[in-house]
C-alpha positions as CSV (number, residue, x, y, z in Angstrom):
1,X,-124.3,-44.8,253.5
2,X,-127.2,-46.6,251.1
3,X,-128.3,-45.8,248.0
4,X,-131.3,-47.6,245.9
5,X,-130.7,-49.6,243.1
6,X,-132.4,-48.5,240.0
7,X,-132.0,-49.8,236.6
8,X,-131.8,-46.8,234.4
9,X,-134.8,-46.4,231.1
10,X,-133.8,-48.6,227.9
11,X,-132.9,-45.1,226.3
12,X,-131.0,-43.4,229.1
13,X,-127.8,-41.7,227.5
14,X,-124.1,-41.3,228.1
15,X,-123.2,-38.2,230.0
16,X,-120.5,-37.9,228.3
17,X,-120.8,-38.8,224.6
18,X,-124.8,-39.2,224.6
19,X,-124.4,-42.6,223.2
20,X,-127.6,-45.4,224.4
21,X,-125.9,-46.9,227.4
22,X,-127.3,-50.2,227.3
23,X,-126.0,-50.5,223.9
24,X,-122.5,-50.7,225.1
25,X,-120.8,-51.6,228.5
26,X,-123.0,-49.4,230.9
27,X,-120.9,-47.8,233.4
28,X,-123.1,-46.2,236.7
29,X,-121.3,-43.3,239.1
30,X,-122.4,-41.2,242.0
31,X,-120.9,-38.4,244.4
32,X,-121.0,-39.6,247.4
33,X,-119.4,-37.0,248.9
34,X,-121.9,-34.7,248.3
35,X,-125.0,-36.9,250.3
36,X,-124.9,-39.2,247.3
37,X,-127.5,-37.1,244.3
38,X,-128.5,-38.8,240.9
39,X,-126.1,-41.0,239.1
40,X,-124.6,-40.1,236.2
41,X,-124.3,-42.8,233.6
42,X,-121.8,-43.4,231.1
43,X,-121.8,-46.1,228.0
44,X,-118.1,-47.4,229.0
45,X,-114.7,-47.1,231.0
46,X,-113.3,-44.9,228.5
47,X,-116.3,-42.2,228.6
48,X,-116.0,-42.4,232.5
49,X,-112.1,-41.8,231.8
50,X,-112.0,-38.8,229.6
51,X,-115.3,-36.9,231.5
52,X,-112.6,-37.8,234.7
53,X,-109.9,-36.2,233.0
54,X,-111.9,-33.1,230.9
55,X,-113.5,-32.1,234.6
56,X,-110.5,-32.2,236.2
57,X,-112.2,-34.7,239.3
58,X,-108.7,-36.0,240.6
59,X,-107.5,-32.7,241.6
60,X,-106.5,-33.5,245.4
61,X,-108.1,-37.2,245.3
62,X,-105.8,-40.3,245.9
63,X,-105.9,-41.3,242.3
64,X,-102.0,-41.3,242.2
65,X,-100.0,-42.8,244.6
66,X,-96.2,-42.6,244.9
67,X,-94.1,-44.8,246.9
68,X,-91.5,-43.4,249.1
């Protein structure tokens, strides 16, 4: 699986707050799962966390793991 790098315009937004990315700690995600499409960006962890969370995207992922 390869992807190209691409540095994302000086105004690109946050997909979750809209915040400028670059003036923050720019975060870069894809699906690979489904063949690997646009990224989304996001202007930090935390934005990245609660658009996780709100979208419910761990549902049946190996985000949580229990030892037995």
């Amino acid at each position: 699986m390869s992807t190209t790098v691409i540095t994302p315009d000086a105004d690109e937004s946050c997909a979750y707050c809209g915040s400028r990315i670059f003036g923050h700690d720019p975060v870069c995600v894809r699906d690979c799962n489904d063949d690997c499409g646009s990224p989304a960006y996001f202007c930090n962890y935390a934005c990245l966390s609660i658009y996780i969370d709100e979208n419910q995207l761990t549902a049946g992922d190996a985000c949580e793991w229990v030892h037995e």
